[in-house]
PDB file of N, CA, C and O in Angstrom, chain B, residues numbered from 101:
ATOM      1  N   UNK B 101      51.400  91.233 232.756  1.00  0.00           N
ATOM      2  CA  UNK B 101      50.467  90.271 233.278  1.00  0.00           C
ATOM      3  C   UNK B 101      50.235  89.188 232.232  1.00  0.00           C
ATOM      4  O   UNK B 101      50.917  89.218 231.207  1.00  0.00           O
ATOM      5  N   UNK B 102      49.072  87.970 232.463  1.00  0.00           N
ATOM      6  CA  UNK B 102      49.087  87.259 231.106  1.00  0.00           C
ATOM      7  C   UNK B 102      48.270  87.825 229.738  1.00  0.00           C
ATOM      8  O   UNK B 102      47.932  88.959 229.399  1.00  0.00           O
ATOM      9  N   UNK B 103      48.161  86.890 229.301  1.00  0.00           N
ATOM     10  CA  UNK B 103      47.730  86.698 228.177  1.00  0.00           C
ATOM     11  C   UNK B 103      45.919  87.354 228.243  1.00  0.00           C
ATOM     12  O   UNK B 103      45.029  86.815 228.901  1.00  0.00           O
ATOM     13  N   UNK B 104      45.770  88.464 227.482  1.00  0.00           N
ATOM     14  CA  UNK B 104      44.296  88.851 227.672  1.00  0.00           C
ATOM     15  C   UNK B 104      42.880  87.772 226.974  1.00  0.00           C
ATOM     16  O   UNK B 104      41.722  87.670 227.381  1.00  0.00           O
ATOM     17  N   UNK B 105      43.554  87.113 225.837  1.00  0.00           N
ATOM     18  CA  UNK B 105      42.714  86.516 225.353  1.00  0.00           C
ATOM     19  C   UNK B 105      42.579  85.071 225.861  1.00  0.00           C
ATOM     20  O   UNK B 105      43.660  84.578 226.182  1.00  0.00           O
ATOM     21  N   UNK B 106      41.565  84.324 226.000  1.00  0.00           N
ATOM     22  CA  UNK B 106      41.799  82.740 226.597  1.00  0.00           C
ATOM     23  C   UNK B 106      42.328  82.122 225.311  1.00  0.00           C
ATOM     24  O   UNK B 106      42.269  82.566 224.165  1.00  0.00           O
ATOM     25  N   UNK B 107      42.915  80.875 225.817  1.00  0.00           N
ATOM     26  CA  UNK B 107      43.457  80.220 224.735  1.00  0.00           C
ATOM     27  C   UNK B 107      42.331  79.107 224.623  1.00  0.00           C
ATOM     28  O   UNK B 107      41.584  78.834 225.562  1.00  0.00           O
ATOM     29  N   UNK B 108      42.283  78.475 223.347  1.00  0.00           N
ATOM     30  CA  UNK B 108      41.653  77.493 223.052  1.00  0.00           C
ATOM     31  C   UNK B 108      42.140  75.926 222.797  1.00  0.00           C
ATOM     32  O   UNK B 108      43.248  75.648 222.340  1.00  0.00           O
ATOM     33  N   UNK B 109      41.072  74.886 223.188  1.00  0.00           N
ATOM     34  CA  UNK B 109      42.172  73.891 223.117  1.00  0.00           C
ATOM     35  C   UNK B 109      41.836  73.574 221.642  1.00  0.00           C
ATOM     36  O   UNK B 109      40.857  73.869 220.957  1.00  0.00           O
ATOM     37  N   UNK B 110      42.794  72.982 221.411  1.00  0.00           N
ATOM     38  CA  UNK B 110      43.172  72.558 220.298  1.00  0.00           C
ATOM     39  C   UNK B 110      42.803  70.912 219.897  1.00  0.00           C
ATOM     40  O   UNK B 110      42.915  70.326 218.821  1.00  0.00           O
ATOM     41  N   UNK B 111      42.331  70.448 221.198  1.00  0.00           N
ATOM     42  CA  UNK B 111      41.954  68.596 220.479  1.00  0.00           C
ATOM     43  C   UNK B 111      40.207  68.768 220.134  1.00  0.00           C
ATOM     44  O   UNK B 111      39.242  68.792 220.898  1.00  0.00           O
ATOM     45  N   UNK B 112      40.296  68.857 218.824  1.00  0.00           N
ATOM     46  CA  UNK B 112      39.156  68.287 218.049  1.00  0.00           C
ATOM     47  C   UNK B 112      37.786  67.326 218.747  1.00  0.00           C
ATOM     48  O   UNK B 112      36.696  66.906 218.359  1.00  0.00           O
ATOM     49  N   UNK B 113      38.372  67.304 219.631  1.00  0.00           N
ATOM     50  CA  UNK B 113      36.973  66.163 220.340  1.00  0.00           C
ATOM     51  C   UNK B 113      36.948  66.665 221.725  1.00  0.00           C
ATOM     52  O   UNK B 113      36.354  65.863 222.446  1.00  0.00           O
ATOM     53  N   UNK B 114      37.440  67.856 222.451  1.00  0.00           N
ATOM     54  CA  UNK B 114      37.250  68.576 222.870  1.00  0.00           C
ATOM     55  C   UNK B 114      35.909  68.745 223.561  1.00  0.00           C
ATOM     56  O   UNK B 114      35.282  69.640 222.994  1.00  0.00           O
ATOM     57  N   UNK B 115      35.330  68.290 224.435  1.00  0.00           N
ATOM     58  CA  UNK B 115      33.950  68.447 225.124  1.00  0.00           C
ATOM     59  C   UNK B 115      33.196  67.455 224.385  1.00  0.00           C
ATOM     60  O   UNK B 115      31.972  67.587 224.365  1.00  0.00           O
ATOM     61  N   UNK B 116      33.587  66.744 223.937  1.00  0.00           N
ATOM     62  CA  UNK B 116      32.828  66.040 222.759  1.00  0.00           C
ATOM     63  C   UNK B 116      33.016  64.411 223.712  1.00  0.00           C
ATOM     64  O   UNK B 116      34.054  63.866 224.088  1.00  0.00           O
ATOM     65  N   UNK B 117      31.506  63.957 223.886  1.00  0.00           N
ATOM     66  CA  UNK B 117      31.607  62.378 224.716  1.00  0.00           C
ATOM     67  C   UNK B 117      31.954  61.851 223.765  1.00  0.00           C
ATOM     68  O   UNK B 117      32.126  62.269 222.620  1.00  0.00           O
ATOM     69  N   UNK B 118      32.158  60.197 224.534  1.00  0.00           N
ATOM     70  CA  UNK B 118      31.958  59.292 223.187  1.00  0.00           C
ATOM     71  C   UNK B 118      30.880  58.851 223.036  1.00  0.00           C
ATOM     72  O   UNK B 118      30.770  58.207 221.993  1.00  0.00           O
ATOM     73  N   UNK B 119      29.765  58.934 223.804  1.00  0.00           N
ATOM     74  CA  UNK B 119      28.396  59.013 223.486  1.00  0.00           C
ATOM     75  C   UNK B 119      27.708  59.835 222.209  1.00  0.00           C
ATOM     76  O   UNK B 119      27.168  59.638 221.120  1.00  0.00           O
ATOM     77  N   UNK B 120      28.074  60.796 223.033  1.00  0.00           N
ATOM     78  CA  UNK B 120      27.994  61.699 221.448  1.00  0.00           C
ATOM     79  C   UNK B 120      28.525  61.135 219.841  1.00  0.00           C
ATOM     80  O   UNK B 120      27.815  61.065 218.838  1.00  0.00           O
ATOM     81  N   UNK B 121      29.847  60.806 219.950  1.00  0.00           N
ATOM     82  CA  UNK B 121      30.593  60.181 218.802  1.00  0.00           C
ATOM     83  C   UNK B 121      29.727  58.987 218.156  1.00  0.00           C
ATOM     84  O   UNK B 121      29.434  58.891 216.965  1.00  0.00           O
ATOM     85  N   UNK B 122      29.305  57.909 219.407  1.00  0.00           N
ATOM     86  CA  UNK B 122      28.872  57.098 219.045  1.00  0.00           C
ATOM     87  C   UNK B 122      27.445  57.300 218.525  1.00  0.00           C
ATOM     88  O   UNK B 122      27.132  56.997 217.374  1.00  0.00           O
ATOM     89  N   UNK B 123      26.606  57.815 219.401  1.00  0.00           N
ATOM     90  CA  UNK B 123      25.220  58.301 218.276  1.00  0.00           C
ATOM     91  C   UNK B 123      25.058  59.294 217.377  1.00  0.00           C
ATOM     92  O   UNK B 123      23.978  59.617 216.881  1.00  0.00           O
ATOM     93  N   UNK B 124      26.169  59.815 217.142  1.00  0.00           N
ATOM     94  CA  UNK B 124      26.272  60.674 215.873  1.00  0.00           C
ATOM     95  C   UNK B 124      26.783  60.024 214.607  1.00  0.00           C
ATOM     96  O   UNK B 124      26.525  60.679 213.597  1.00  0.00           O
ATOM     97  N   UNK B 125      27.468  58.854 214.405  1.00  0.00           N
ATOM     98  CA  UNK B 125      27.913  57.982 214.196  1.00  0.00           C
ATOM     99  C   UNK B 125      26.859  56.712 213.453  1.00  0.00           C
ATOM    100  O   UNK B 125      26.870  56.307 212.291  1.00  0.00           O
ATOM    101  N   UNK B 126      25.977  56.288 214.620  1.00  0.00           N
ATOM    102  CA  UNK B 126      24.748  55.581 214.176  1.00  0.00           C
ATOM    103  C   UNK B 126      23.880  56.100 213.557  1.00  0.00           C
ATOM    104  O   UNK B 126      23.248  55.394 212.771  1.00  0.00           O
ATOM    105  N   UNK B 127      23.574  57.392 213.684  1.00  0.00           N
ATOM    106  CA  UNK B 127      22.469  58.096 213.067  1.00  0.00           C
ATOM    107  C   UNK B 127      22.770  57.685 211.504  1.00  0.00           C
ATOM    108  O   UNK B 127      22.168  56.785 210.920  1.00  0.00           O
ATOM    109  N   UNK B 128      23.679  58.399 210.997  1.00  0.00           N
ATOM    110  CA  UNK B 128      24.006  58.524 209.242  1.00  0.00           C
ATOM    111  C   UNK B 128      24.277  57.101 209.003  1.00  0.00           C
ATOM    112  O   UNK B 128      23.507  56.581 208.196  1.00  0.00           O
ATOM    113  N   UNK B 129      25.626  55.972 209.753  1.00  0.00           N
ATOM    114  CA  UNK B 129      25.921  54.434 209.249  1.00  0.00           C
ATOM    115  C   UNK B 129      24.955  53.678 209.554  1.00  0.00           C
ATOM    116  O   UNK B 129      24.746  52.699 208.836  1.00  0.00           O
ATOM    117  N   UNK B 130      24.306  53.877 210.439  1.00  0.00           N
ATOM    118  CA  UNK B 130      23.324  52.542 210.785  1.00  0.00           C
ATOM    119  C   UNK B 130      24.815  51.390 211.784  1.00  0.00           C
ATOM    120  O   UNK B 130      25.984  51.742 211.939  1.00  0.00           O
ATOM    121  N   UNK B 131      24.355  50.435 212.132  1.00  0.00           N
ATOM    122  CA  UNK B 131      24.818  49.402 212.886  1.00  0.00           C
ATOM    123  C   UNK B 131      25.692  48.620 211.783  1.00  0.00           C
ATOM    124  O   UNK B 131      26.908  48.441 211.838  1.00  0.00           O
ATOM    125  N   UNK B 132      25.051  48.308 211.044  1.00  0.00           N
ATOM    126  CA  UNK B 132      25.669  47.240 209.878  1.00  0.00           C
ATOM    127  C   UNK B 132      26.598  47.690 209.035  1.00  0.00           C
ATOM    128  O   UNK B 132      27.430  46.954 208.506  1.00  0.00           O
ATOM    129  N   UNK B 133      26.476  49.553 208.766  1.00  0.00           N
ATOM    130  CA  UNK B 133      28.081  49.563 207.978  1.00  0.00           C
ATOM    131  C   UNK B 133      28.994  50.172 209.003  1.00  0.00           C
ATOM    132  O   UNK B 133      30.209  50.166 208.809  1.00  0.00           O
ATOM    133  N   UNK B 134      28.495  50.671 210.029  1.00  0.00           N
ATOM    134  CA  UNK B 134      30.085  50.702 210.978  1.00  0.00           C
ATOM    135  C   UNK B 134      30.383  49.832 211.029  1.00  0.00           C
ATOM    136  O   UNK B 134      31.610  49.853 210.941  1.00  0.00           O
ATOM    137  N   UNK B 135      29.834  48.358 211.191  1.00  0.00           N
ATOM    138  CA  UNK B 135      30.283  46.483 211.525  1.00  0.00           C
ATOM    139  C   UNK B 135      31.310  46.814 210.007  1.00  0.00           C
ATOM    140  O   UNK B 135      32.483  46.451 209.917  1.00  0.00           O
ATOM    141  N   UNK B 136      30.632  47.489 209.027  1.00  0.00           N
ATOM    142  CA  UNK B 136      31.544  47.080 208.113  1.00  0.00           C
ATOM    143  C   UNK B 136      33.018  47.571 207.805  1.00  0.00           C
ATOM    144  O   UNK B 136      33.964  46.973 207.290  1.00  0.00           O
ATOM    145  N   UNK B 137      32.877  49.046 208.364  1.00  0.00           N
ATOM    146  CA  UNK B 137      33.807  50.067 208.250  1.00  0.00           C
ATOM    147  C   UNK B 137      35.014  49.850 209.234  1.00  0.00           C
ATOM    148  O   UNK B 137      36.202  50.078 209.004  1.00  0.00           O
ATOM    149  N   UNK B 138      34.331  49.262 210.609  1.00  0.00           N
ATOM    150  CA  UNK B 138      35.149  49.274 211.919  1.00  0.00           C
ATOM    151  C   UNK B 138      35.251  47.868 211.981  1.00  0.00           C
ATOM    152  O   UNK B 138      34.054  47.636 211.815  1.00  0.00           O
ATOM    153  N   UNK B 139      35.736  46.817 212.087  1.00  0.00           N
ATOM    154  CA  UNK B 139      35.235  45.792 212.260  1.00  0.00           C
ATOM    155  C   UNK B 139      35.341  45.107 213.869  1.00  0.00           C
ATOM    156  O   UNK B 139      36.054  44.289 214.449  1.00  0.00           O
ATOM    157  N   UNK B 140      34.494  45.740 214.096  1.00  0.00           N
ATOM    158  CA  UNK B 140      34.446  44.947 216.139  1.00  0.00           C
ATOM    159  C   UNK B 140      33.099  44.598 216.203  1.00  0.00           C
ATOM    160  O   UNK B 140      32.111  45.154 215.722  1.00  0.00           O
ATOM    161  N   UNK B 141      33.247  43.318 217.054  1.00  0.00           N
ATOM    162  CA  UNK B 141      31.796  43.101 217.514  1.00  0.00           C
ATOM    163  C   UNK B 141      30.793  43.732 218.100  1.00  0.00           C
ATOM    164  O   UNK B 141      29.592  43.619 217.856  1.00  0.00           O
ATOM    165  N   UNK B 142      31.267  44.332 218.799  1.00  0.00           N
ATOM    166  CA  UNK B 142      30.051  45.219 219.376  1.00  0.00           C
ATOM    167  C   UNK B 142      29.272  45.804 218.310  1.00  0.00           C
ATOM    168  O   UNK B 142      28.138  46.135 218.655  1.00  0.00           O
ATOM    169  N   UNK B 143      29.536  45.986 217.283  1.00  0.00           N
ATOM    170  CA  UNK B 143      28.791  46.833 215.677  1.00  0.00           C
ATOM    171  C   UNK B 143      28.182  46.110 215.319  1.00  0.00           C
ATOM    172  O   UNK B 143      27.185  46.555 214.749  1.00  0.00           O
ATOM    173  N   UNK B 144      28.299  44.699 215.371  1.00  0.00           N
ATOM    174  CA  UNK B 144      27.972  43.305 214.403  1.00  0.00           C
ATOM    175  C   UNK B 144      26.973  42.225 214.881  1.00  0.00           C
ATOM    176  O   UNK B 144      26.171  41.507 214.284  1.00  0.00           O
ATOM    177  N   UNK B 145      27.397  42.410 216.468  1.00  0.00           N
ATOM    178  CA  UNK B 145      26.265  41.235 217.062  1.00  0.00           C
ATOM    179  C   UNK B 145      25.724  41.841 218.047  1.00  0.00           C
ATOM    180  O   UNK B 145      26.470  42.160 218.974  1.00  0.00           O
ATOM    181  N   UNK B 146      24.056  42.224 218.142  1.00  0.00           N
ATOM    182  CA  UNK B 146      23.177  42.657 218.928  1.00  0.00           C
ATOM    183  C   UNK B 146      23.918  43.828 219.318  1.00  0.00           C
ATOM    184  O   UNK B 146      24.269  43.893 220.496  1.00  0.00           O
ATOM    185  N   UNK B 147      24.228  44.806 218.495  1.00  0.00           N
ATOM    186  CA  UNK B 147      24.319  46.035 218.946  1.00  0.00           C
ATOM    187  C   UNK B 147      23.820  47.337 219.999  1.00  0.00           C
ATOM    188  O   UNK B 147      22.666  47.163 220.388  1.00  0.00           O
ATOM    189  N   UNK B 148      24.169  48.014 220.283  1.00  0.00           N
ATOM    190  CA  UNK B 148      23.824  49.245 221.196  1.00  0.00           C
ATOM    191  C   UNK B 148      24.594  50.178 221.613  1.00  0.00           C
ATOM    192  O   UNK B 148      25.801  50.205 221.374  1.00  0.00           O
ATOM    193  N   UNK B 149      23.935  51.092 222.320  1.00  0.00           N
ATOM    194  CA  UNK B 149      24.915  52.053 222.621  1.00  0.00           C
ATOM    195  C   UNK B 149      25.877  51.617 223.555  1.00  0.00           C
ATOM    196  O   UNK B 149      27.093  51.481 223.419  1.00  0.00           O
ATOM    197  N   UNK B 150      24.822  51.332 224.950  1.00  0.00           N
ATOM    198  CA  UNK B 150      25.477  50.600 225.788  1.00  0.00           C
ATOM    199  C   UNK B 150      26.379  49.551 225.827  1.00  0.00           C
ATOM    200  O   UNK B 150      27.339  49.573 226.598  1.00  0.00           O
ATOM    201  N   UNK B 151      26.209  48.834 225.233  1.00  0.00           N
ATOM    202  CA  UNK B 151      27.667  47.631 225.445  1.00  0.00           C
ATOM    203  C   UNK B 151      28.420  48.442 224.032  1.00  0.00           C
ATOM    204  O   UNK B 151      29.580  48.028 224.049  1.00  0.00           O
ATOM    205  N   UNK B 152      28.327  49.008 223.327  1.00  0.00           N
ATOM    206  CA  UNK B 152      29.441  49.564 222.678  1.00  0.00           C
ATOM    207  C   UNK B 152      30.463  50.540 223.171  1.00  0.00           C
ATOM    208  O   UNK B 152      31.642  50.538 222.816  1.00  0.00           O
ATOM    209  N   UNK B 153      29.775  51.588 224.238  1.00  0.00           N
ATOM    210  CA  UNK B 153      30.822  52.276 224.980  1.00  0.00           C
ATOM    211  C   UNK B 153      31.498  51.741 226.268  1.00  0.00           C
ATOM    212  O   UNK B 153      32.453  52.213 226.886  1.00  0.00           O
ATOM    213  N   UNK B 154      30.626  50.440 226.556  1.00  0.00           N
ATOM    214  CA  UNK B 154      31.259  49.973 227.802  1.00  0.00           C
ATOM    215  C   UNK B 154      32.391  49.275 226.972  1.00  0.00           C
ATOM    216  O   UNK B 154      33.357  49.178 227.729  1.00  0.00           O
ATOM    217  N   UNK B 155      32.745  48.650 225.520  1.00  0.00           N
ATOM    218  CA  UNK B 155      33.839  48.016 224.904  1.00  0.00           C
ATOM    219  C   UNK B 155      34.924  49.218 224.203  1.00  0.00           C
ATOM    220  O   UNK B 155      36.147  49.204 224.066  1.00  0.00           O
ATOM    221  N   UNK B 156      34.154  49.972 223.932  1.00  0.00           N
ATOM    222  CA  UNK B 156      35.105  51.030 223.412  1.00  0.00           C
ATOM    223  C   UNK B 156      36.165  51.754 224.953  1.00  0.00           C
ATOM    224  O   UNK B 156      37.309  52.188 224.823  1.00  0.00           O
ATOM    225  N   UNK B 157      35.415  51.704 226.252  1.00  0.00           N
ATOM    226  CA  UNK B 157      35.913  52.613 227.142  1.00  0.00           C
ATOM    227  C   UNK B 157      37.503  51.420 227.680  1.00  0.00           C
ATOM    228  O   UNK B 157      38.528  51.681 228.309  1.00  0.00           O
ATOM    229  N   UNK B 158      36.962  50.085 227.020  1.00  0.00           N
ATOM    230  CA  UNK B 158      38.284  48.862 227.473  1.00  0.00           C
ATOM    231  C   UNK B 158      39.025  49.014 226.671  1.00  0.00           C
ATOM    232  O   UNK B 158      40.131  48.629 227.053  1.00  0.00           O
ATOM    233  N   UNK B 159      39.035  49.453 225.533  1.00  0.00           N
ATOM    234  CA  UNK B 159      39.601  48.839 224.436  1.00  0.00           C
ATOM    235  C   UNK B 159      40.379  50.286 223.189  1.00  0.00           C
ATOM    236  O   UNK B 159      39.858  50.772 222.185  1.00  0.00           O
ATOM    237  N   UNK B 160      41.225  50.476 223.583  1.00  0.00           N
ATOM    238  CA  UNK B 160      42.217  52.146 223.088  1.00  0.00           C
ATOM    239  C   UNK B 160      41.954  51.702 221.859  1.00  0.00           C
ATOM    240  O   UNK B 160      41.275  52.500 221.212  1.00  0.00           O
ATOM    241  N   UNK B 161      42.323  50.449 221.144  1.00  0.00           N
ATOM    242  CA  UNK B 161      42.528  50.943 219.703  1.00  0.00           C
ATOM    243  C   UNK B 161      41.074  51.075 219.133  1.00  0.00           C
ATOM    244  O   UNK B 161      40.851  51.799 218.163  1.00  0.00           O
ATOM    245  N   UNK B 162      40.172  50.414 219.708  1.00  0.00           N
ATOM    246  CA  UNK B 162      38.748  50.115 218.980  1.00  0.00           C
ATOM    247  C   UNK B 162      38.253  51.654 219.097  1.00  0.00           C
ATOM    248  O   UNK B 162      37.629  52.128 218.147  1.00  0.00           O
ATOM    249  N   UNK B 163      38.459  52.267 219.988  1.00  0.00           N
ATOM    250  CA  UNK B 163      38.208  53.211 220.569  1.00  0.00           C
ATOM    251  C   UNK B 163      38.427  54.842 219.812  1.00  0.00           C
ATOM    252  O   UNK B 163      37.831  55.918 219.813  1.00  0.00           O
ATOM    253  N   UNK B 164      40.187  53.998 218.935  1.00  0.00           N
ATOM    254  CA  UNK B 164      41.190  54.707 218.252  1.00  0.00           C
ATOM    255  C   UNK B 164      40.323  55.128 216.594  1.00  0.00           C
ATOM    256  O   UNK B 164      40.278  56.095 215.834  1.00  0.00           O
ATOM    257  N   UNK B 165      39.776  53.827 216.663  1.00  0.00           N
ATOM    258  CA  UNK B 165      39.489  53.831 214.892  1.00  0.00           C
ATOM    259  C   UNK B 165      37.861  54.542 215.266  1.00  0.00           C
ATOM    260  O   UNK B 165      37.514  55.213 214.294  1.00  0.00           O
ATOM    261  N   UNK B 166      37.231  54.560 215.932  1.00  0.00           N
ATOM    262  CA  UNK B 166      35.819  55.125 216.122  1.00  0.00           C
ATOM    263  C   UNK B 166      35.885  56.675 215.915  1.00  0.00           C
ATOM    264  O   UNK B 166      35.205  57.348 215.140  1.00  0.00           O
ATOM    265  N   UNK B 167      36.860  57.090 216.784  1.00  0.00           N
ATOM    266  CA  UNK B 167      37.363  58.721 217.593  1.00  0.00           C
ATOM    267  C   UNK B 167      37.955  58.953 215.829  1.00  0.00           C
ATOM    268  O   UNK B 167      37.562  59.955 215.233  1.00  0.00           O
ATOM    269  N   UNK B 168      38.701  58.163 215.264  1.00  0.00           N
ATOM    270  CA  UNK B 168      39.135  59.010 213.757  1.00  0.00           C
ATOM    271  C   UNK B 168      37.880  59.321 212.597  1.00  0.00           C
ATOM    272  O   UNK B 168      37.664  60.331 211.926  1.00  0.00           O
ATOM    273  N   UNK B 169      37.065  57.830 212.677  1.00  0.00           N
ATOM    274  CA  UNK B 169      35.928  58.020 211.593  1.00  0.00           C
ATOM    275  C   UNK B 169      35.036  59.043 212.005  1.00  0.00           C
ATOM    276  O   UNK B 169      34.604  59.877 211.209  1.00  0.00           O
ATOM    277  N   UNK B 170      34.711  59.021 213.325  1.00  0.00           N
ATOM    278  CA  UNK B 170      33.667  60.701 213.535  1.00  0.00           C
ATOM    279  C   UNK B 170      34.265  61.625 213.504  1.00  0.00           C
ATOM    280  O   UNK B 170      33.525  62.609 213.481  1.00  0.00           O
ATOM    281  N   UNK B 171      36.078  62.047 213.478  1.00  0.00           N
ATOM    282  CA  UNK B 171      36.745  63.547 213.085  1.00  0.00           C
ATOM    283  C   UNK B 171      36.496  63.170 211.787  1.00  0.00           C
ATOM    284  O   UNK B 171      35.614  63.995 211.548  1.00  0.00           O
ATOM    285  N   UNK B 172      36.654  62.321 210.413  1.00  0.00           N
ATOM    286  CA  UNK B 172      36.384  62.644 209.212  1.00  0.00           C
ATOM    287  C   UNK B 172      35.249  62.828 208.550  1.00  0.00           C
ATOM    288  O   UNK B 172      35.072  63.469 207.515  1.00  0.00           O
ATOM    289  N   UNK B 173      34.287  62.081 209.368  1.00  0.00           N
ATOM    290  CA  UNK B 173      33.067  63.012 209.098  1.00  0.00           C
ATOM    291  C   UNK B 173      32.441  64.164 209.553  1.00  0.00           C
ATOM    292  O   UNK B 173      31.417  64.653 209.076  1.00  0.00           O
ATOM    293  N   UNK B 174      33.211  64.662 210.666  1.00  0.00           N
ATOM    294  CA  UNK B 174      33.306  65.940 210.754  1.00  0.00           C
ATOM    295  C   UNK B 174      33.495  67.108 210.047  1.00  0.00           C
ATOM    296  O   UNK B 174      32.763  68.088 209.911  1.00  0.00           O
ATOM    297  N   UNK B 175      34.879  66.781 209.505  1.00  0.00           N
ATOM    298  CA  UNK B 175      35.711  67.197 208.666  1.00  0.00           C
ATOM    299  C   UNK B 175      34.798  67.904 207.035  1.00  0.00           C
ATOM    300  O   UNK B 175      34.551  69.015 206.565  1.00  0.00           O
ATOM    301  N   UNK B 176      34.567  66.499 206.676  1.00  0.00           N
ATOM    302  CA  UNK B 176      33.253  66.960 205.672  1.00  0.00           C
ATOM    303  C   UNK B 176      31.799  67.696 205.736  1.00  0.00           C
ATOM    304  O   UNK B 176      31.135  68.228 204.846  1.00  0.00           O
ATOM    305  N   UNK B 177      31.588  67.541 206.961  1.00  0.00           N
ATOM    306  CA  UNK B 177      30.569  68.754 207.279  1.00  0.00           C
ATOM    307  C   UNK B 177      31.450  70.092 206.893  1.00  0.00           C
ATOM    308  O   UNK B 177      30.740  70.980 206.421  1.00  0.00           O
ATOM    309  N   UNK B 178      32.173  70.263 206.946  1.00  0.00           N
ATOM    310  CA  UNK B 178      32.868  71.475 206.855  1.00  0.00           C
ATOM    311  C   UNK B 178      32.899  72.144 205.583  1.00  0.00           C
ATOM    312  O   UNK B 178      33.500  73.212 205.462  1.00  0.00           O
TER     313      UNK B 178
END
């Protein structure tokens, strides 16, 4: 028969929104050094959650560099 144990997935962001990413994210950088770290507007001019995930959900690469900086600070929680 199969496999007795479930398997687990393996992508790191895994149940994880980008809501989540993104206010986990603001909490520790603040607005002004993600503007500095990431450089997209949405960080830089009149920020929020809201128009930041509505630009991140258009936009793969902006999206790309956000999704890596919250796995490396992940990472260091560790």
């Amino acid at each position: 028969m199969g496999d007795p144990t479930p398997r687990q997935n393996m992508d790191p962001l895994h149940g994880v929104t980008l809501e989540m990413i993104v206010t986990r994210l603001v909490e520790p950088y603040g607005w002004d050094e993600l503007s500095q770290r990431i450089r997209i507007n949405c960080f830089a001019n009149d920020p929020s959650i809201k128009s930041t995930l509505k630009f991140l959900r258009r936009t793969p690469w902006a999206r790309s560099k956000v999704e890596k900086l919250y796995l490396e600070g992940e990472s260091q929680k560790r």
